[in-house]
DSSP file (Angstrom, degrees, kcal/mol; ACC not computed):
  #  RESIDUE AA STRUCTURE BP1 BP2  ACC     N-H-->O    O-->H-N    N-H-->O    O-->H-N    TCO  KAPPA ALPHA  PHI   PSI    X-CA   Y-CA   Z-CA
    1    1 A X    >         0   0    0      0, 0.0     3,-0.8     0, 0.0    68,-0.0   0.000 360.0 360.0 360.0 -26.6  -83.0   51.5   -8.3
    2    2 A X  T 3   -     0   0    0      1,-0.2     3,-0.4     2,-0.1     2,-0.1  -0.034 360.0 -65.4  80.9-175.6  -81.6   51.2   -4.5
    3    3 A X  T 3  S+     0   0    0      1,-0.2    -1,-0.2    27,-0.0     3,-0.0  -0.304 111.7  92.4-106.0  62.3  -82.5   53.7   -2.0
    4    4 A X  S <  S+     0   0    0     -3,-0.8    26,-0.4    -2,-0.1     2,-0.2   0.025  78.6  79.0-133.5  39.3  -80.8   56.8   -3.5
    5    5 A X        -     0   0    0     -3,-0.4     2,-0.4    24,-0.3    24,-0.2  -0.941  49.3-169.6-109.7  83.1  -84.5   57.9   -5.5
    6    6 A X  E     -A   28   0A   0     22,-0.7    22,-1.5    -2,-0.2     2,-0.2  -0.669  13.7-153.6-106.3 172.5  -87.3   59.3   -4.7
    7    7 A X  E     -A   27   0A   0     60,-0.5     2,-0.4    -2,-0.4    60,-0.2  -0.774   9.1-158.4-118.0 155.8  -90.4   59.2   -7.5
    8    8 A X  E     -A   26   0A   0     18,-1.3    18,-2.3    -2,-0.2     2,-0.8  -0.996   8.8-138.8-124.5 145.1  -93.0   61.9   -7.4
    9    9 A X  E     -A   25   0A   0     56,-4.9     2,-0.7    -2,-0.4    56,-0.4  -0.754  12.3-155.7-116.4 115.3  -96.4   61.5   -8.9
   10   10 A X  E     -A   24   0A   0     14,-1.8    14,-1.3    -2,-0.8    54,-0.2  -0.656  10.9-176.9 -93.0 110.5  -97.9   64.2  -10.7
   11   11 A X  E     -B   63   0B   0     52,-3.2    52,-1.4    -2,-0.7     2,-0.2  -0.491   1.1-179.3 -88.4 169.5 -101.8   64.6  -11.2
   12   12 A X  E     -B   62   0B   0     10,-0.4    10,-2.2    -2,-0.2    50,-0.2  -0.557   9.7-159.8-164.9 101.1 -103.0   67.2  -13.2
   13   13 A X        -     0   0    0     48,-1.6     2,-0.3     8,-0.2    48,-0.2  -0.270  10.1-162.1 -68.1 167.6 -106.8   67.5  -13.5
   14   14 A X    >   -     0   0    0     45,-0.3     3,-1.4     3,-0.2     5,-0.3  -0.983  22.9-119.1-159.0 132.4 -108.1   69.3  -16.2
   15   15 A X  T 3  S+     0   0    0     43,-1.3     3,-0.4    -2,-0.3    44,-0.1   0.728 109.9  45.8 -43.4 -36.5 -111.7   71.0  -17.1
   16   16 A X  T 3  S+     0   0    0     42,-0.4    -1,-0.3     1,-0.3    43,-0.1   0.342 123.8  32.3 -78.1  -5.9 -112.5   69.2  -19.9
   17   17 A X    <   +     0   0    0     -3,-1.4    -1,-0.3     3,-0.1    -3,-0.2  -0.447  66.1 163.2-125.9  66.2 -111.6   66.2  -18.6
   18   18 A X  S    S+     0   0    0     -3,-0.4     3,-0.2     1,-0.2    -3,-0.1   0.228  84.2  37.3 -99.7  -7.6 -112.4   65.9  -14.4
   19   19 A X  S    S+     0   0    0      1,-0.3     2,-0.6    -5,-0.3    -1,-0.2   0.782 111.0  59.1-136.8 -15.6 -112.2   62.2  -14.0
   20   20 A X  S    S-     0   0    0     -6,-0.2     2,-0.4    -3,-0.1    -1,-0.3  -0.956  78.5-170.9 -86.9 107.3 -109.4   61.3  -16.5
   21   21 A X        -     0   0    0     -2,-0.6     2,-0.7    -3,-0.2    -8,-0.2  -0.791  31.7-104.9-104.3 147.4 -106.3   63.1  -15.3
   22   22 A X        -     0   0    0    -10,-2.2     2,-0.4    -2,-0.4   -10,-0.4  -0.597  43.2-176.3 -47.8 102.4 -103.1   63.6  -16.7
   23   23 A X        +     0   0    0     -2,-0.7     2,-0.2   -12,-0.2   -12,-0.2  -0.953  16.2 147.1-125.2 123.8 -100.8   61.3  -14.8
   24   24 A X  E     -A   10   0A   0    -14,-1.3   -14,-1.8    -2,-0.4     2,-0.4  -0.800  36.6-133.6-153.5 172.0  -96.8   61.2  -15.3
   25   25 A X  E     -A    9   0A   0    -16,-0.2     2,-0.4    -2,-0.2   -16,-0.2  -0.941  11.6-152.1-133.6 134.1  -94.3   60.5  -12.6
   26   26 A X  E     -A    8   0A   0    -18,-2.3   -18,-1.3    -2,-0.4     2,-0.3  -0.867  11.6-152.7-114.2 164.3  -90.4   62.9  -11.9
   27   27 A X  E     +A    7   0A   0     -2,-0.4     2,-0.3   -20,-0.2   -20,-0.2  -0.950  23.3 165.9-133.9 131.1  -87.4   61.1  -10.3
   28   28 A X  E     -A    6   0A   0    -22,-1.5   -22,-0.7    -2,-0.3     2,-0.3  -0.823  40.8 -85.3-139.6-167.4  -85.4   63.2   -8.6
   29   29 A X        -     0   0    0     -2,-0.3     2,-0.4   -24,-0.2   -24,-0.3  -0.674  50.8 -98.9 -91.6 141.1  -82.3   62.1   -5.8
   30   30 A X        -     0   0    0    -26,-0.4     2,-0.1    -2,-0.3    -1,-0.1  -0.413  34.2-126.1 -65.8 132.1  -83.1   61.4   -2.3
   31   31 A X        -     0   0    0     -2,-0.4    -1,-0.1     1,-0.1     3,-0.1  -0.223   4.3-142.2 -61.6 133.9  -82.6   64.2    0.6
   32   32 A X  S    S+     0   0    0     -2,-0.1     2,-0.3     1,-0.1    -1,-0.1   0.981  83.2  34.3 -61.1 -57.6  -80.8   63.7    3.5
   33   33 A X  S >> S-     0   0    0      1,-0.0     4,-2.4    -3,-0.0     3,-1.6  -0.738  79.2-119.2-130.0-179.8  -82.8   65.5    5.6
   34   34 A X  T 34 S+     0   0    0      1,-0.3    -1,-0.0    -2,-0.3    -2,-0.0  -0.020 113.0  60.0 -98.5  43.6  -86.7   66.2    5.9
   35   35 A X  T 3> S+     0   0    0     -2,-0.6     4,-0.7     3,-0.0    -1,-0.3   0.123 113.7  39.3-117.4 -16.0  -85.9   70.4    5.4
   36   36 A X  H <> S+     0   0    0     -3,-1.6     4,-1.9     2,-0.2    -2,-0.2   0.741 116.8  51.6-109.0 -26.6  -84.3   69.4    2.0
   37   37 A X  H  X S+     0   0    0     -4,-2.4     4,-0.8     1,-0.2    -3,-0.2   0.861 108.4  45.9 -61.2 -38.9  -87.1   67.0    1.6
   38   38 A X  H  > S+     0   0    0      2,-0.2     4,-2.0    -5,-0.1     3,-0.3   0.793 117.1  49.5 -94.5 -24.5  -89.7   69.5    2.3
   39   39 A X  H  X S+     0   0    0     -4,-0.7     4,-3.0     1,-0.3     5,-0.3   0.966 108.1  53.9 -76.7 -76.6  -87.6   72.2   -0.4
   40   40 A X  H  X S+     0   0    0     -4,-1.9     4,-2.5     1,-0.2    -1,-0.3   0.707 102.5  55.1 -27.6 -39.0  -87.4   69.6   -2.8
   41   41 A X  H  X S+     0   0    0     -4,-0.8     4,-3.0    -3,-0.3     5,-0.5   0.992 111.6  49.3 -51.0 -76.5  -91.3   69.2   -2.6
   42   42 A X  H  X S+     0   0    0     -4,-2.0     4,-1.5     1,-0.3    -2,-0.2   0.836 109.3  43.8 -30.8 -47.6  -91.5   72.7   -3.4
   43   43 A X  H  X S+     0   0    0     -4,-3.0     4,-0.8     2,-0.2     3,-0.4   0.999 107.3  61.5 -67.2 -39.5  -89.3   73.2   -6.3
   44   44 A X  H >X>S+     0   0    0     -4,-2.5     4,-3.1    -5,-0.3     3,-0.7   0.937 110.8  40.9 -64.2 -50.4  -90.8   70.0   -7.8
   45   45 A X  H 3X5S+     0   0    0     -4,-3.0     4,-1.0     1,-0.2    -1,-0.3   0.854 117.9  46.3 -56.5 -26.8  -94.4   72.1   -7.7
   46   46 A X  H 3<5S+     0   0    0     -4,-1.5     4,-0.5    -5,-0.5    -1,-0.2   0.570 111.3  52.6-101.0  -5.9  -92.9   75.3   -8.9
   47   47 A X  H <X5S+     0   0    0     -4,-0.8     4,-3.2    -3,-0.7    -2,-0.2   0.844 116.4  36.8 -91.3 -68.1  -91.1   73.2  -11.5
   48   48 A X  H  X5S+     0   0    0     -4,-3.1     4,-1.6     2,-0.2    -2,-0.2   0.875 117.3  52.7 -63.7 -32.4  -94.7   71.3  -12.9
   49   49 A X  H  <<S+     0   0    0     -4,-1.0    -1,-0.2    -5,-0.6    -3,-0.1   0.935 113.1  48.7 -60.0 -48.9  -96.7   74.9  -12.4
   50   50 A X  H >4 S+     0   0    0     -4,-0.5     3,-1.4    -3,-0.2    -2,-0.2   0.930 106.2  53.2  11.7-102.8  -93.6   76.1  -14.6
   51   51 A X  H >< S+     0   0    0     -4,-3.2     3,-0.7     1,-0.2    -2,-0.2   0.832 115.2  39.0 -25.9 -84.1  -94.1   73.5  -17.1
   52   52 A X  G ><  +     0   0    0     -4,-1.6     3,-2.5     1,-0.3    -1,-0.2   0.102  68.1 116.3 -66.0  17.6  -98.0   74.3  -17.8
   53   53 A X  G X  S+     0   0    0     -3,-1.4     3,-2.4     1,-0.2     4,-0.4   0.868  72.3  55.9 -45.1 -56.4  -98.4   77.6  -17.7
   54   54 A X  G <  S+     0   0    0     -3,-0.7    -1,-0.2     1,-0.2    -2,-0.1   0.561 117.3  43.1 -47.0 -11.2  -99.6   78.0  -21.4
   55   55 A X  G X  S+     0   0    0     -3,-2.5     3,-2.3     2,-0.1     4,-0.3   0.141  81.4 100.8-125.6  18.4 -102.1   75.6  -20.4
   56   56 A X  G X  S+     0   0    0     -3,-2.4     3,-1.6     1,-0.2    -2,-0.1   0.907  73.5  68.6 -63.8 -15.7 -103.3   76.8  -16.7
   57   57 A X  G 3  S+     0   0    0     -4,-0.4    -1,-0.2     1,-0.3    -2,-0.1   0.791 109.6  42.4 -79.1 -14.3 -106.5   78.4  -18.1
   58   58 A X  G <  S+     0   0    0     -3,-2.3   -43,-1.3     1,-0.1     2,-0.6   0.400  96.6  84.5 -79.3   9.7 -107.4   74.7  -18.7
   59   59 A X    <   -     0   0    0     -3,-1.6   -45,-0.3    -4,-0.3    -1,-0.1  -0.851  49.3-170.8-144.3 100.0 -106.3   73.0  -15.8
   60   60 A X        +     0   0    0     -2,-0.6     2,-0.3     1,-0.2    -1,-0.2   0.896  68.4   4.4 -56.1 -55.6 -108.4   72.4  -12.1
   61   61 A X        -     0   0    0    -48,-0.2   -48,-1.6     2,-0.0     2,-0.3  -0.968  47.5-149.9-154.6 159.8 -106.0   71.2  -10.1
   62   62 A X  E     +B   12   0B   0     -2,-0.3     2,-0.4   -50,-0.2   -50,-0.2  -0.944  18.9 175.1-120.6 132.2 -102.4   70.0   -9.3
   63   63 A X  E     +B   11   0B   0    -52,-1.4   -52,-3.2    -2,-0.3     2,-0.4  -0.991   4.3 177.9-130.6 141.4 -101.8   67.3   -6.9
   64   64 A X        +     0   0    0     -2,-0.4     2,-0.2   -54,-0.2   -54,-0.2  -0.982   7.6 173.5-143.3 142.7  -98.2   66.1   -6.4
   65   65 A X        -     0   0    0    -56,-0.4   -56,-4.9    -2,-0.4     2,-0.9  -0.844  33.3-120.8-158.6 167.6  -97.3   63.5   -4.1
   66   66 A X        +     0   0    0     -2,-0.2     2,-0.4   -58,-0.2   -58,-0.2  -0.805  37.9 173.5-132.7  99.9  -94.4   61.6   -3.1
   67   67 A X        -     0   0    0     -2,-0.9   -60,-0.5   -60,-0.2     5,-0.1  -0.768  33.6 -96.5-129.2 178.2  -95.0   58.0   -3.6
   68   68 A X     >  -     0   0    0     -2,-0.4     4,-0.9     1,-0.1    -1,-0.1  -0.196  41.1 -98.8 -92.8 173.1  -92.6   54.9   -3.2
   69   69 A X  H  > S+     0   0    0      1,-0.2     4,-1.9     2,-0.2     5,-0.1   0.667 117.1  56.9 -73.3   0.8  -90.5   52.9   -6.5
   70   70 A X  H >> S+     0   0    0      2,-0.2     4,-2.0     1,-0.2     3,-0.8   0.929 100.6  61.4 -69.9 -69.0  -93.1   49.9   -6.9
   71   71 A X  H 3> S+     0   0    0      1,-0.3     4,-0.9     2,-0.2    -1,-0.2   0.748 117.1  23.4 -26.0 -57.0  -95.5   52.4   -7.4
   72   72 A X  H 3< S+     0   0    0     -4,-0.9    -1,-0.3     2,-0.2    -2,-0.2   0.815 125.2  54.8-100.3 -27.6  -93.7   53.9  -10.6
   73   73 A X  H << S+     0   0    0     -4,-1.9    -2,-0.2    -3,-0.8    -3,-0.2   0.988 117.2  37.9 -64.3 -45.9  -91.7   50.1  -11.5
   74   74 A X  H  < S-     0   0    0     -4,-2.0    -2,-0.2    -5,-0.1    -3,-0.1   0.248 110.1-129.1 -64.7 -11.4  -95.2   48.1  -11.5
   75   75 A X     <  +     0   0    0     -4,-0.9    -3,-0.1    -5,-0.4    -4,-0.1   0.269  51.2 163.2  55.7   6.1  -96.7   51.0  -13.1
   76   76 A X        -     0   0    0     -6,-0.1     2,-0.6     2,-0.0    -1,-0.2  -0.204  33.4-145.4 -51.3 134.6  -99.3   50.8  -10.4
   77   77 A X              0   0    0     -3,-0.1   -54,-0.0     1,-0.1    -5,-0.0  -0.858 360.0 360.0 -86.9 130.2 -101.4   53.9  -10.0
   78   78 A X              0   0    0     -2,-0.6    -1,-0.1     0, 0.0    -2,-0.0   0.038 360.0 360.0 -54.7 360.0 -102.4   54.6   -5.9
C-alpha cells in the first residue's frame, strides 16, 4: 500500500446498541501538507454525517480518527 494512503476509522455508536458500534474504515490519498490534512479530516466527517442522515435519530455518536495501514491490513481494531 506504500506511503501514498491514509485509512480513516469510522465509529458510529448507536442507541440501541452503546457498546457494540458500527465500525468500517475510508481510504482516501495522503496530503502533502497538515492544512490539507486537517481539510481532508473535515470532508471525511461531513462525508459520513452525509452518509447517515436517515439514520441520525438513532445514532449517539461519531468518532473518526486517523489511524495507520496495519491497523486496517491486520484488521486490528485500536
Amino acid at each position: 500500500m506504500g506511503n501514498t494512503s491514509v485509512f480513516y476509522k469510522v465509529e458510529i455508536d448507536t442507541h440501541e446498541a452503546p457498546l457494540q458500534p458500527i465500525v468500517y474504515f475510508r481510504k482516501c490519498r495522503k496530503c502533502t501538507t497538515a492544512k490539507g490534512a486537517d481539510r481532508q479530516h473535515n470532508r471525511i466527517v461531513n462525508e459520513v454525517v452525509n452518509d447517515w442522515r436517515q439514520e441520525s435519530h438513532k445514532i449517539r455518536r461519531y468518532t473518526i480518527s486517523r489511524v495507520p495501514a496495519d491497523v486496517v491490513v491486520k484488521g486490528y481494531i485500536r
